[in-house]
KEMI-919014 format. One record per residue (C-alpha): x, y negated, z negated; residue in three letters. Coordinates in steps of 0.1 Angstrom, whole numbers, plus 5000, padded with zeros to 4 digits. Each point is the difference from the previous one (the first is absolute). Layout:
<atoms>
XYZALA/...
</atoms>
This chain:
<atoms>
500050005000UNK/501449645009UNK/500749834969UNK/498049705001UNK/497050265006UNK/501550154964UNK/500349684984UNK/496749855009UNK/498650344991UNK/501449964963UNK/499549644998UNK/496050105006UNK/499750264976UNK/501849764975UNK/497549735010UNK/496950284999UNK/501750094965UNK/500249654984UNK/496549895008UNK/498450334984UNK/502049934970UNK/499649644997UNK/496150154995UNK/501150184965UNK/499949744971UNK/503249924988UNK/501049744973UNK/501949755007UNK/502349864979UNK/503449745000UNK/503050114988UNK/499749884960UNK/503849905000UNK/502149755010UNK/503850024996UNK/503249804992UNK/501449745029UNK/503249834996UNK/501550234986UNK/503549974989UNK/501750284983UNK/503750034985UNK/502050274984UNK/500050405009UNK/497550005026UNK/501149665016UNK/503150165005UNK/498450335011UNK/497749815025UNK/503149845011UNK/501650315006UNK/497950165023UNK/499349665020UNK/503450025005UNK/500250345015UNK/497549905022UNK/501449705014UNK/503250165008UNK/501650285021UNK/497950235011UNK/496449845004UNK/500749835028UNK/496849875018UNK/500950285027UNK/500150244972UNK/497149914985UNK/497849935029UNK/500750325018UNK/497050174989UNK/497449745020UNK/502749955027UNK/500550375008UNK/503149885030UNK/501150275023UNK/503649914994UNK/500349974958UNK/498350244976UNK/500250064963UNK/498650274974UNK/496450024992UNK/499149725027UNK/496850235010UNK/498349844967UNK/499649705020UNK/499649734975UNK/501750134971UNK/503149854993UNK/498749665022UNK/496749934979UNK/501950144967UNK/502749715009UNK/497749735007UNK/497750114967UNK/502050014976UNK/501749715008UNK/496949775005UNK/498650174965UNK/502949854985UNK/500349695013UNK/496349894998UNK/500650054964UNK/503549874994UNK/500249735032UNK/503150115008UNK/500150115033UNK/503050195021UNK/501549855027UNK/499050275024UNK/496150084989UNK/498549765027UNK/502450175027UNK/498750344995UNK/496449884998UNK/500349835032UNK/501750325013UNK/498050294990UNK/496549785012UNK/501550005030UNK/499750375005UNK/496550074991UNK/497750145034UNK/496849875009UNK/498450304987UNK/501249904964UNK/503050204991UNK/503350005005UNK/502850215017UNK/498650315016UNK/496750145001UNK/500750334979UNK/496150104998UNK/500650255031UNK/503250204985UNK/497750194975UNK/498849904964UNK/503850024986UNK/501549715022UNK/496949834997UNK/500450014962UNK/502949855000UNK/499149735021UNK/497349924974UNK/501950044971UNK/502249735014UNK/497249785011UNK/498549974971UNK/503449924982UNK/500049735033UNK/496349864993UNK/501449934966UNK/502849815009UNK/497949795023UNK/497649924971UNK/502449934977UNK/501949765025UNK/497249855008UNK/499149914964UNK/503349824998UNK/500249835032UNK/496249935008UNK/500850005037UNK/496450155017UNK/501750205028UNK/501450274970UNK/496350034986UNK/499050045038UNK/502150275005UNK/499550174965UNK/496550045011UNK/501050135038UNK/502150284979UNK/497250054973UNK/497450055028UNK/502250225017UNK/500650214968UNK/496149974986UNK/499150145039UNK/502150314993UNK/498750114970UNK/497050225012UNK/502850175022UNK/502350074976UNK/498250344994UNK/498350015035UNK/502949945027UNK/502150304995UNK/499950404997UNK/501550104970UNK/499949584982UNK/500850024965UNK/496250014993UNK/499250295024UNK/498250294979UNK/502350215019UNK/503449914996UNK/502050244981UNK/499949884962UNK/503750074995UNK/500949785024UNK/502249714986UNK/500349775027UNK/496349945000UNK/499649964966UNK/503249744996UNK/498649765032UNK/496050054985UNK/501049714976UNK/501849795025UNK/496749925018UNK/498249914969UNK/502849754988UNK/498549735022UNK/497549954975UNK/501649744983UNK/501049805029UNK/496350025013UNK/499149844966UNK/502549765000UNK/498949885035UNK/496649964983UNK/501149794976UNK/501549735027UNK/497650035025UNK/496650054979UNK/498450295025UNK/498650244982UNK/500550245031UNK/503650104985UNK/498550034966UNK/497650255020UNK/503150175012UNK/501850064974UNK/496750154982UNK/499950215028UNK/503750154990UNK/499450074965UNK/498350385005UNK/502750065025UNK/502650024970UNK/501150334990UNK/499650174965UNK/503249984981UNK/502350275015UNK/503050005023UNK/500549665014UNK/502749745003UNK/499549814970UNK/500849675019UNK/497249955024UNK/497550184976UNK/500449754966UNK/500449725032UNK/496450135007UNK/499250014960UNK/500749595001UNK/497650005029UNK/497750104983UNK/500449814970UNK/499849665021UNK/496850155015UNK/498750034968UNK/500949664989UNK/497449875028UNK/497550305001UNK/499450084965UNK/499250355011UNK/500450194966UNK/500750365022UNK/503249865009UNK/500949884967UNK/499350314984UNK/502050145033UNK/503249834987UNK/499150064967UNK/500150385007UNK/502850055023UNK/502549764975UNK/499350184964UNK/499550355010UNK/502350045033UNK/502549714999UNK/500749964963UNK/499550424988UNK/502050125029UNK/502649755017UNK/500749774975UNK/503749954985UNK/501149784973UNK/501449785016UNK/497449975021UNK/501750085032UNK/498050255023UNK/500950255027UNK/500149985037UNK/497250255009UNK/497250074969UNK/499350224983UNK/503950134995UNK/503049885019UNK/503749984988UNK/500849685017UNK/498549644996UNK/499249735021UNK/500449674992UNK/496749905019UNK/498050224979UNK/501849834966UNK/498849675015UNK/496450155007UNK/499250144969UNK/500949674981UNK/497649835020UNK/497650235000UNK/500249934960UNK/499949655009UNK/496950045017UNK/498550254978UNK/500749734970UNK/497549765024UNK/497850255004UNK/499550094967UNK/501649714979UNK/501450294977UNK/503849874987UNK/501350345000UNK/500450015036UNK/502049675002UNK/502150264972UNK/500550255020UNK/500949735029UNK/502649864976UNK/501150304994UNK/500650105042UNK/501849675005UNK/502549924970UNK/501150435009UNK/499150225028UNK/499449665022UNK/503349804992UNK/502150335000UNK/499050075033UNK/501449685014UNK/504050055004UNK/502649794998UNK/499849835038UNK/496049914994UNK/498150285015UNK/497550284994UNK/500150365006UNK/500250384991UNK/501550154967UNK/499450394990UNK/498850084966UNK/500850304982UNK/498350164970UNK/501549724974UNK/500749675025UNK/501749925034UNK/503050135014UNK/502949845020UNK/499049975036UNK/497749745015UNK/499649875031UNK/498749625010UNK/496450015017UNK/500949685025UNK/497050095022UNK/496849964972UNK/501449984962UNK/502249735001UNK/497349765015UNK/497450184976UNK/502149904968UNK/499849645013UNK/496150094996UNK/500450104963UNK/502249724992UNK/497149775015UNK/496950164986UNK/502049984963UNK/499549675006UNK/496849955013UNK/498250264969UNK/502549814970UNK/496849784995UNK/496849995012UNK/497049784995UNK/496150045002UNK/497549804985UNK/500449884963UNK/502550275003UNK/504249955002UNK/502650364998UNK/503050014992UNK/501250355010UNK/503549985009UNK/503449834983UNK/502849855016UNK/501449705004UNK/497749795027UNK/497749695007UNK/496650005017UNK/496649925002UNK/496950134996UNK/496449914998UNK/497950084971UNK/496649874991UNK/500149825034UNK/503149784989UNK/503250045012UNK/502950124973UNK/502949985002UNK/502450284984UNK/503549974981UNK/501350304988UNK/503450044982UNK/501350324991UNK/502950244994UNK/498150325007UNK/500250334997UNK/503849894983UNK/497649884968UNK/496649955000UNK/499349604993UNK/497949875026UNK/499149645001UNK/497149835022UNK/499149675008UNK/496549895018UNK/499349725014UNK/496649975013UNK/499349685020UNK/497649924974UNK/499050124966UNK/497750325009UNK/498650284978UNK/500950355013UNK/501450354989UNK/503850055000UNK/500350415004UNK/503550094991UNK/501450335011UNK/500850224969UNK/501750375006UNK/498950274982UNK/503150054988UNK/500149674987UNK/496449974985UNK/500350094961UNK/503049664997UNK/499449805022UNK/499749594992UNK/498449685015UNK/500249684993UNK/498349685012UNK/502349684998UNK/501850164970UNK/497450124982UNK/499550384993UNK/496750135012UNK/498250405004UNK/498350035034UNK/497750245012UNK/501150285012UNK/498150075031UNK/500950305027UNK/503549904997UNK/500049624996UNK/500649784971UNK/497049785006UNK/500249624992UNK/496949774998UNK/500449655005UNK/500149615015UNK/503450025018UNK/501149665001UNK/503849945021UNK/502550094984UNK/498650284975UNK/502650264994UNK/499950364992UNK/502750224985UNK/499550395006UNK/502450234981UNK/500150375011UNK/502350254978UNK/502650095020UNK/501150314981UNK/501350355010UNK/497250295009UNK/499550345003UNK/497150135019UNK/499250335012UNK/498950135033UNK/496249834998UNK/501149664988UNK/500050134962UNK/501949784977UNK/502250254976UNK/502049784978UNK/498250014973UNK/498250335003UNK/501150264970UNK/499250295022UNK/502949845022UNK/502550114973UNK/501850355008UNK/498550045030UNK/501450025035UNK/498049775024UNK/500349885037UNK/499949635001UNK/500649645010UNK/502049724985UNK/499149635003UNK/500649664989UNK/497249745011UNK/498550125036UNK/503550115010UNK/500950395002UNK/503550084989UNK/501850235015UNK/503350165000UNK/502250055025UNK/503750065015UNK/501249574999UNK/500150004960UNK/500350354993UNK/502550335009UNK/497050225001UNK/496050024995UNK/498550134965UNK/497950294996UNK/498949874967UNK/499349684984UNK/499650014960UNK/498549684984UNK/500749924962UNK/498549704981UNK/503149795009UNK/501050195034UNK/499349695027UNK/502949784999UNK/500649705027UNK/503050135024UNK/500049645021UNK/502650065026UNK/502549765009UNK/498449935039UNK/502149925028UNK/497249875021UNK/496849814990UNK/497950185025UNK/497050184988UNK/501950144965UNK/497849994974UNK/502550054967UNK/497549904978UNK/498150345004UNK/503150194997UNK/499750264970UNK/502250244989UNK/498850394980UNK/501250294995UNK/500250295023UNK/500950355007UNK/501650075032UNK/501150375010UNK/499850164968UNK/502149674978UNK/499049714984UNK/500349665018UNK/498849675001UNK/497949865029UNK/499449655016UNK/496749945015UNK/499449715024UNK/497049885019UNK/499450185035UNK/499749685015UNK/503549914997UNK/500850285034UNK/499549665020UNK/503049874986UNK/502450265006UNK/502350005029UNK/500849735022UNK/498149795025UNK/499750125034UNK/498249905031UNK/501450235022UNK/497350275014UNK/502250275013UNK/498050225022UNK/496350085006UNK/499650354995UNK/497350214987UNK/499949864960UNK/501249645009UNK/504149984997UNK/502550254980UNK/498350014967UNK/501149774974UNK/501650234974UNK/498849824967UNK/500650174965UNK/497250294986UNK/497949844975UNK/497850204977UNK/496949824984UNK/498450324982UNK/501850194968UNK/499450264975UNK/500349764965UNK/499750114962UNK/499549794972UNK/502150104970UNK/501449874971UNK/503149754992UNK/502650295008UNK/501049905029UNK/501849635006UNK/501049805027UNK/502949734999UNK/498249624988UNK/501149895032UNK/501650115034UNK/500849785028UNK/500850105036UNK/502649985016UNK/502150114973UNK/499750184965UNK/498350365003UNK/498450075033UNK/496650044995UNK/498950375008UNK/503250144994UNK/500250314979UNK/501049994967UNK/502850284997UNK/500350184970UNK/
</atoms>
């Protein structure tokens, strides 16, 4: 069949499709929230936003590189260029994301704009028509137009220029046209009641087809036609029961959802998320650190993608349900499994986990995580406050500016903070006038039996409401608010348990975590000869270990502790360190040495191990008041008898 008979053929059914469903009631509703602008941030993730700009800006994302996927020239090709859109859209979202929030734009944003409109058809999309190479190929090319749609509306929220919302809608209509073929078009489609079941290629592009959802909704949301809302509706049965999928595109279809929902109100899909995060996501993938695998249920190797994904999918479950323990468990994924996927040169990309943390090799994503980790680094930003009605959170800390509108009065934020090192937080409002509203601040679990507030100095005991301090008042400019979190050393167990202070902990071998603040510690083969089997904790066991740094960049010596340790049968000492400090080690590169099938050589960085057998005992065994490093007793050495 010609394919402007095929494409008119799916644009009608898509037509025939929306009107019947534009019949079925549906509430309407606005997104509740609106979020930070001018935002300017300093410390750790200034530096880590920095980082990855940088990679980006440099060798090898050339606009060739990064264009090649819409291009498609005879005489240049790169790897993965089939998922037309990918790495072009990826490039110009994640950028625009953070600008339109920071106003600081790179030099070469407006280039590649200018560039990849240039290559879109008058059918819609761009590149290569994939639809008639068979369901696979034309997976891809979806998967990487609706990464490509989302670029466009995110460029054209921070330009304003019409002709990217124009051709946002060409690709959205291209995209909502397809839909009803997606199961339809071709023998043996993911879909088809007759493919064989154990077939994993089907089942890993089935989720790349519904990831457009959130671009669809997005494009709603700039262009006000509810006939993208309609096709993204349309999507939502198409996604698979948890199973064997690549955990990218399918949490990328989770967040589609959750914006749906933000507009629709349709409790099924709540209840939908609801599901799929507590008793798939959370009982059968999750890690402690909150990193995730490539491909769910089980995989060995992660993906930096899927880290960014599932902290915004907690993002967006935290608007959906306006529960505080999902901006927890987003903390959580970016101070550890988030920042210690980023490496040393700024980008994103693929570690292997073992049964008790990560091992040595991993290898940089160039052609999706490293744009995606922009992403994070961006929606961080945009979900540290948020503001709705009488209504102002504060769900994030870090050093930053911005403003935000609550009770219909624009507010401007001042937060001052040396987070996670201690826990004092200080904020200043300034409302443009004196206005009555509800200051929600962000308390962890861990942190909700000591916490403190004050109100211009003076002590007070808020409400504690699903995970906020809650402060009633007249704001008037100026008003400032001290929050102090304990920043204190914890040991949890495999479900989040704190044990410290649990008798039954005494005696008793137990597989668990350490922490200080939201940061996990771990140990690993930079400040110690080898890795414990056992950690023992006595009343007086943490002791600081600060090491003397050579570099400033992302050490955190604060949360360095020191405890005793058995390794290979003797008695040792131990230094644990935040997991977050892998950025920091080794030296900057920008180099990308080859493109072969996982990225460059991988970059050898040292085994880290995050999960340990501990027992609480008495005061028998001591450590030294104080080691430093370099120098004095290397920490995990074994004691000799």
């Amino acid at each position: 069949m010609d394919k402007h008979l095929v494409l008119l053929s799916f644009f009608l059914s898509y037509v025939l499709l929306s009107l019947n469903s534009c019949n079925q009631q549906q509430v309407r509703q606005e997104n509740p929230y609106n979020f930070p602008t001018q935002v300017k941030v300093a410390g750790d993730l200034a530096d880590r936003m920095q980082l990855t700009e940088r990679r980006l800006a440099g060798h090898p994302f050339s606009l060739r590189l990064v264009t090649e996927d819409i291009a498609r020239r005879e005489d240049y090709q790169r790897r993965f260029e089939e998922y037309e859109g990918d790495v072009s859209g990826r490039t110009l979202g994640a950028w625009s994301y953070l600008s339109r929030l920071t106003g600081q734009r790179p030099a070469k944003l407006d280039s590649l704009a200018e560039q990849i409109l240039s290559y879109q058809t008058p059918e819609g999309y761009f590149g290569v028509n994939q639809q008639p190479e068979g369901w696979d190929y034309w997976g891809r090319q979806i998967f990487g137009h609706g990464r490509l749609l989302v670029g466009l509306v995110e460029y054209y929220r921070l330009s304003h220029d019409d002709r990217f919302l124009q051709a946002a809608k060409k690709l959205g209509d291209y995209l909502a046209a397809g839909i009803p073929g997606w199961t339809t078009a071709h023998q043996g489609n993911p879909w088809d009641e007759n493919r064989d079941p154990t077939d994993f290629r089907s089942q890993f592009i089935k989720t790349h087809y519904t990831s457009v959802m959130e671009g669809l909704v997005l494009l709603y949301e700039i262009s006000g036609e509810e006939k993208y809302l309609e096709a993204a509706r349309t999507v939502v049965p198409l996604l698979p029961e948890f199973g064997v999928y690549h955990s990218h595109s399918y949490m990328n279809t989770l967040v589609g959802i959750a914006k749906l929902y933000l507009h629709t109100g349709v409790e099924r899909d709540r209840n939908l998320l609801t599901d799929i995060y507590w008793q798939d996501i959370k009982a059968q993938v999750d890690q402690p650190d909150g990193g995730t695998c490539e491909y769910f249920p089980v995989n060995r190797r992660t993906e930096g993608c899927s880290v960014t994904d599932w902290l915004r999918l907690n993002l967006h479950m935290w608007a959906v349900t306006g529960e505080g323990r999902y901006m927890d468990e987003a903390e959580n994924i970016w101070w550890n499994a988030l920042n210690f996927h980023q490496t040393h040169n700024g980008a994103f990309g693929h570690s292997v986990m073992n049964a008790r943390g990560y091992e040595a090799p991993y290898s940089e994503s160039w052609w999706c995580c490293t744009m995606h980790g922009m992403f994070a680094h961006a929606a961080l930003l945009k979900f540290s406050a948020a503001g709705a009605a009488k209504h102002l959170w504060v769900n994030l800390y870090a050093p930053l500016e911005s403003k935000v509108t609550a009770a219909g009065v624009p507010v401007e934020i001042r937060m001052h903070t040396d987070y996670p090192a201690e826990g004092n937080i200080s904020i200043t409002v300034f409302p443009e006038h004196q206005t009555e509203f509800v200051l929600r601040l962000r308390v962890p679990e861990w942190a909700q039996s000591t916490y403190q507030v004050q109100v211009n100095g003076d002590e007070i005991e808020p409400e504690m409401t699903r995970g906020y301090a809650v402060v009633r008042r007249v704001w008037k400019p100026g008003d400032q608010v001290s929050l102090r979190l304990p920043i204190e050393l914890r040991v949890e167990d495999g479900r989040g348990n704190t044990l410290s202070d649990d008798e039954r902990f005494y005696d008793v071998f137990t597989s668990a975590t350490i922490h200080r603040g939201p940061m996990l510690l771990a140990s690993d083969l930079h400040y110690n000869d080898a890795l414990p089997d056992t950690l023992y904790l006595t009343p007086e066991a943490a002791v600081d270990a600060r090491p003397e740094v050579q570099s400033d960049h992302f050490r955190y010596p604060e949360n360095h502790v020191q405890l005793p340790a058995w390794i290979n049968g003797r008695r040792a000492s131990v230094t644990l360190v935040p997991m977050a400090e892998q950025t920091g080690y080794g030296e900057w590169a920008d180099e990308l040495p080859t493109f072969r099938r996982n990225g460059e050589e991988p970059i050898q960085r040292v085994p880290v191990r995050i999960k340990f057998t501990v027992k609480r005992v008495g005061d028998s065994i001591r450590l030294p008041a104080r080691i430093a490093h370099p120098g004095g007793i290397p920490m995990g050495r074994i004691e000799r008898p």
